[in-house]
N, C-alpha and C positions, 0 to 999 in steps of 0.2 A: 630328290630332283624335282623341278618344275618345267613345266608345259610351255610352251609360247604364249598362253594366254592370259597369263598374268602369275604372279608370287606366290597366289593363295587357292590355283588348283590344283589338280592330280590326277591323271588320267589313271584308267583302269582297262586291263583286258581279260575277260572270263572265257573260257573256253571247256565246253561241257559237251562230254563227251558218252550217250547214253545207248543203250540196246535199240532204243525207238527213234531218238534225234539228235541233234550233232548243235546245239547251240553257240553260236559268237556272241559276246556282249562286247560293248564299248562303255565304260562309263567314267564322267566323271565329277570328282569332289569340289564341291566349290568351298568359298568361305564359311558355309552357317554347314557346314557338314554334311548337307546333302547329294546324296547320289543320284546324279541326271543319266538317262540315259542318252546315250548319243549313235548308237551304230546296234544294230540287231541281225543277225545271221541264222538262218533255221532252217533245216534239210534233214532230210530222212535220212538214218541211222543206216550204211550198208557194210557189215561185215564185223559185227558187234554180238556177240552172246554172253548174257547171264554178266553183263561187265566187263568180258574179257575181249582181245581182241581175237578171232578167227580166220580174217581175211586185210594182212597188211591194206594191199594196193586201195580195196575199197573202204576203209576206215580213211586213210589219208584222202581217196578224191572226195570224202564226205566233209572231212577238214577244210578242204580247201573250199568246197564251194561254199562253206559257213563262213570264212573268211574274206572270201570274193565280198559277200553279201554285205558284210558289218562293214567292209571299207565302202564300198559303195555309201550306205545309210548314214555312215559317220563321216566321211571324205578324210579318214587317216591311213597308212598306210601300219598295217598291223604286223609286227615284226616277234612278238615275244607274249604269252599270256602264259595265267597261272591256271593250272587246268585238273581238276575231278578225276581220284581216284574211287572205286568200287568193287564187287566181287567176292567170290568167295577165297580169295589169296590174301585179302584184309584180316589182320586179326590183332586184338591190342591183347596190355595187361598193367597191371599197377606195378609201380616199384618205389626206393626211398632214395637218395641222395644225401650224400652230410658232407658239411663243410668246415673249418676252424675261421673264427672273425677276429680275435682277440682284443674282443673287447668296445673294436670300433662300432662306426655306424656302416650299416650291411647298405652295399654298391650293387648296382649292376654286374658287376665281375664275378661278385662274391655270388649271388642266386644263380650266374651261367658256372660256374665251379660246381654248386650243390646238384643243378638239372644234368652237368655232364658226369658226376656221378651216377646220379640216377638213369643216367642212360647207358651206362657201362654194363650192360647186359648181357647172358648170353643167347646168343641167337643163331639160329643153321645158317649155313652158308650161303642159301638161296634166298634169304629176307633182307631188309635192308626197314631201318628206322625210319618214319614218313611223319611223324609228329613226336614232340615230350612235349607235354604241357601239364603244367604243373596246377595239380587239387588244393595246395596248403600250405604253410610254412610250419616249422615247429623253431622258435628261438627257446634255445635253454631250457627244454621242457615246455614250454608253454605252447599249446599247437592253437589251431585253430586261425591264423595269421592269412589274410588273403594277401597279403601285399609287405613283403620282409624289409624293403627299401627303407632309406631313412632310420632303421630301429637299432639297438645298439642289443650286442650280445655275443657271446664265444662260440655260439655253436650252431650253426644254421641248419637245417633240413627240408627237406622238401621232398611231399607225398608228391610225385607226377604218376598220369596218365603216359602209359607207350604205344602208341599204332604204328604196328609194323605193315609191308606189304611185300607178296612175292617180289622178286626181284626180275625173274621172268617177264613177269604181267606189267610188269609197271614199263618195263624197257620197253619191250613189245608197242606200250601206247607212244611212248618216247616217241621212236621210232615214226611213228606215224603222223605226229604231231611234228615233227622234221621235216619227213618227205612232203607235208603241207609250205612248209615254209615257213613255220613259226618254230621260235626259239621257247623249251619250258622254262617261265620262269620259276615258278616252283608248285608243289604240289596238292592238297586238301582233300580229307575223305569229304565223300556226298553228302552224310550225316552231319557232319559239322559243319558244311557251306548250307544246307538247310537249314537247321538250328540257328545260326546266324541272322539268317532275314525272319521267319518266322516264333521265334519264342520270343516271350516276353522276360523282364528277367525278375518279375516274381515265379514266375515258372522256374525260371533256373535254379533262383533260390531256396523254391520250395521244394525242388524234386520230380522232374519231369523226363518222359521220354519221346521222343522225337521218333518218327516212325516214317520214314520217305518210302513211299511203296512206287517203285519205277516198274519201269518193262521186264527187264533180266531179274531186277535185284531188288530186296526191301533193306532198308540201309539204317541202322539204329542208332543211338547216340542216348545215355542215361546221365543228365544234367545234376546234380544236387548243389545245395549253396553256392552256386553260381559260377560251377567247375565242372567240364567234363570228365565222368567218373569212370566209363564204361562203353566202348562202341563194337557193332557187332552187324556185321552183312549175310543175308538170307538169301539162297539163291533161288528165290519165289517172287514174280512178279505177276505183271498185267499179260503178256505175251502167256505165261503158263494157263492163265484164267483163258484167254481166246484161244489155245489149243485146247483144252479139255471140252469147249463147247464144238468146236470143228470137230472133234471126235466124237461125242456124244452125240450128235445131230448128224453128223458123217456129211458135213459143211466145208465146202472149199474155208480158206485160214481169211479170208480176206471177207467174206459173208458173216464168218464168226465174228469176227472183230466189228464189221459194222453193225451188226444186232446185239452184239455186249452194250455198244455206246448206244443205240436209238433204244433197247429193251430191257436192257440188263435191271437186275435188281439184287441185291445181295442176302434179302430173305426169302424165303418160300413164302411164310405165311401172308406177309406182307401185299400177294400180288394178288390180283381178282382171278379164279380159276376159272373164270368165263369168257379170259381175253386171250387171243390168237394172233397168231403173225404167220406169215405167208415168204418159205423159203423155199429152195431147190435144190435139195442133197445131190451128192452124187449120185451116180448110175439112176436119174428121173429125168427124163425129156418133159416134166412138167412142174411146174412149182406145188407145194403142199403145207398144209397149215399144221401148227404146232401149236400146243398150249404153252402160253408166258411161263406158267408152274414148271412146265417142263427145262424151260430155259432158265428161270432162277432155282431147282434145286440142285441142278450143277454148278450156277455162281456159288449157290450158298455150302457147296460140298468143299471146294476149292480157298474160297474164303474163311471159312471155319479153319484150315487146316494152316493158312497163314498164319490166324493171329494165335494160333495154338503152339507154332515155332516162334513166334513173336513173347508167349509167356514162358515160353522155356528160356529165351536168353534171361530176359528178363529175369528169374527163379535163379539159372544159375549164377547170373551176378552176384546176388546177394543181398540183391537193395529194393527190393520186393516191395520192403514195409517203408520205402520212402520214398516212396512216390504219393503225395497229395495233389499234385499238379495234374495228375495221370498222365495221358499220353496225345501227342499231337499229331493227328493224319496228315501227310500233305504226298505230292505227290503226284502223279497223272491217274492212277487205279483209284484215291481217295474221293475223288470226284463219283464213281459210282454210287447209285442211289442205292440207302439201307445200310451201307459199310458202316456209316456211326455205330447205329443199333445192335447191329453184329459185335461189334470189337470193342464194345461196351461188355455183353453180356461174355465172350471168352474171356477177356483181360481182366473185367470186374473192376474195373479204372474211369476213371472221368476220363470226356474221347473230346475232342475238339478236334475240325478237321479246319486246316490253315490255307490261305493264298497269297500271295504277294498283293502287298497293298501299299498306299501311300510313299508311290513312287512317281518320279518326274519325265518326261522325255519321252521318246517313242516306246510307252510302255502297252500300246493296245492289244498287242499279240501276246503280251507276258502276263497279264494279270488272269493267272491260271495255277494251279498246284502242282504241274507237268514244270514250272517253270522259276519252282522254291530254290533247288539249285544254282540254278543257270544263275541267278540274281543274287545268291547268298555269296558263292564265289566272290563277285564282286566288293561285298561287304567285307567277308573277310581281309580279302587283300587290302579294303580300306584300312583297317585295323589294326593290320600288321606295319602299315606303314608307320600311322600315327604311335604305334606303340615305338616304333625304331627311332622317331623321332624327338619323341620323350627320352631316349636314351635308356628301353627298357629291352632291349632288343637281346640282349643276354639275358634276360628272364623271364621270354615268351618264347614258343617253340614257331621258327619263321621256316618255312616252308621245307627250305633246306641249310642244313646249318652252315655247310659249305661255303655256299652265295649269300651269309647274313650282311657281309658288304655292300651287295648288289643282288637283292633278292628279286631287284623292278627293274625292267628298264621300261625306257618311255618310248609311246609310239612319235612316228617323225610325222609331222604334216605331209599329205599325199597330193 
């Protein structure tokens, strides 16, 4: 479907929904491909934990006023977006798929035959399938196949990735994302709406892991030869780092958090043990100085112990030894000063930390690592589209299989 604005656009609506903030995007595709931004929405996060939701009423009035906002900035009225899953009720795994061709040249029909084998899974009652996206083809023995279409052969297969997610959890935000007034068009873990604006695809191809470290949740995603191989959500974020200094300093949560951002540093060694800052713990009718050491070697206690669950998924993947790319920080926490250094020496990995960049449109508040997300959604969804419209849409996993007819709808002019 097209836009009023002419044959060769496509509107977009991201909707991201995190522990710390509630992001609207409006974006849209024009002819040379690029993603303009046109409508931006951003509001504190209220009734959001660890990714899940805690508190219906205030997770939806958080929706709505990101939605108020994006229509205002965009002048569309916002009816339907595709919106960010996370948490620790995320969990994927691999599987295979086979199909029979006989002989012809392999269709669109024939790789959604192979993928819905492959997704013929068993799974509990309480999960429900949120991506298959397929790592490989194999025709007649022969693997290694990024793309099966066109090729002639009897026996089709297909290695796919599976991301399931509670079924609870995911309704739950459903729900909320209703009560707003918006329709889900369909789904995307955090990891792989990151991954999407931020890697490059020598990185994909070589072996990379994407690392989105948010408020509630650090959110993984293990690329190789230019396929999601592996995703995985930590229930460790930025919020856990500002509680442990609120305790440790015995700091109102709101003191903690703004001396993480104005002081923080993610090594010890790294700070001058001669510089002080001036806070006001509880039970003191007077302010008191602390040493900065003191304040990074609790970032750096808590930090150490992320990217040490970050090398465990990693290990037990499997795919340790292929990663050349190493790993990509992005994120709202990655912006802290020293985390490269850090997550260099646990991971033992090349660390690149990523932000959104060479983007068009009301991007001044976005061009931050808090905001890799919010923006890759929109990517995605461009993606998804252009692939449905290649007529590959039976051999990409679209949001929900159910609506592969009508995975989009369009916003109406407001």
């Amino acid at each position: 479907m097209k836009n009023n604005f002419g044959p060769e656009e496509s509107i977009f609506v991201a909707l991201d929904i995190g522990t710390k903030k509630v992001c609207a995007l409006v974006g849209q595709l024009n002819e040379t491909q690029n993603m303009r931004i046109l409508g931006v929405g951003i509001v504190p996060a209220k009734g959001m934990r660890k990714g899940g939701v805690v508190d219906l009423d205030s997770v939806a009035h958080s929706i709505a006023d990101a939605k108020e906002k994006a229509e205002r900035t965009s002048g569309f009225e916002i009816e339907s977006a595709i919106v960010n899953l996370s948490g620790g009720h995320v969990a994927s795994l691999n599987s295979t798929g086979m199909t029979g061709v006989s002989g012809r040249a392999i269709g669109p029909d024939d790789v959604g035959r192979a993928l819905d084998a492959a997704r013929s899974i068993a799974i509990p009652y309480d999960r429900e399938v949120l991506h298959v996206i397929p790592r490989g083809f194999v025709i007649d023995g022969q693997d290694g196949i990024k793309d099966a279409i066109g090729m002639h052969g009897y026996r089709l297969e297909v290695e796919a990735h599976i991301v399931t997610a509670g079924s609870t959890a995911r309704r739950n935000v459903e729900k909320c994302v209703e009560a707003a007034g918006v329709i889900v068009d369909g789904w995307v873990l955090s990891s792989l709406a990151a991954g999407e604006l931020v890697l490059t695809e020598t990185e994909r191809e070589m072996g990379v892991v994407i690392c989105d470290i948010g408020a509630g949740t650090t959110d993984l995603a293990i690329y190789i030869e230019g396929a999601v191989w592996q995703s995985a959500s930590i229930p460790v974020g930025g919020d856990h780092l500002t509680s442990d200094i609120a305790q440790g300093l015995h700091l109102p949560l709101e003191t903690a958090e703004k001396i993480k951002l104005s002081h923080g540093y993610a090594t010890k060694a790294a700070v001058d043990p001669d510089q002080a800052l001036t806070v006001r713990p509880f039970g003191s009718d007077r302010a008191v100085q602390i040493h900065r050491t003191e304040l990074a070697s609790i970032i750096e206690a808590r930090i150490d112990e992320l990217f040490s669950l970050v090398r465990q998924e990693i290990k037990r993947s499997g795919y340790d030894g292929l990663l050349p790319a190493g790993v990509v920080l992005t994120g709202g926490s990655s912006k802290l000063p020293g985390i490269r250094e850090l997550a260099g020496r646990v991971l033992q990995l090349p660390i690149r930390i990523a932000q959104p960049d060479s983007l068009i449109g009301l991007v001044d508040k976005l061009k931050e690592p808090n905001f890799s997300t919010s923006l890759g959604i929109l990517l995605w969804a461009r993606r998804q589209e252009l692939d449905t419209m290649e007529s590959y849409a039976a051999g990409w996993p679209i949001f929900d299989i159910r609506k592969a007819t009508s995975f989009l709808k369009r916003l109406l002019p407001g």
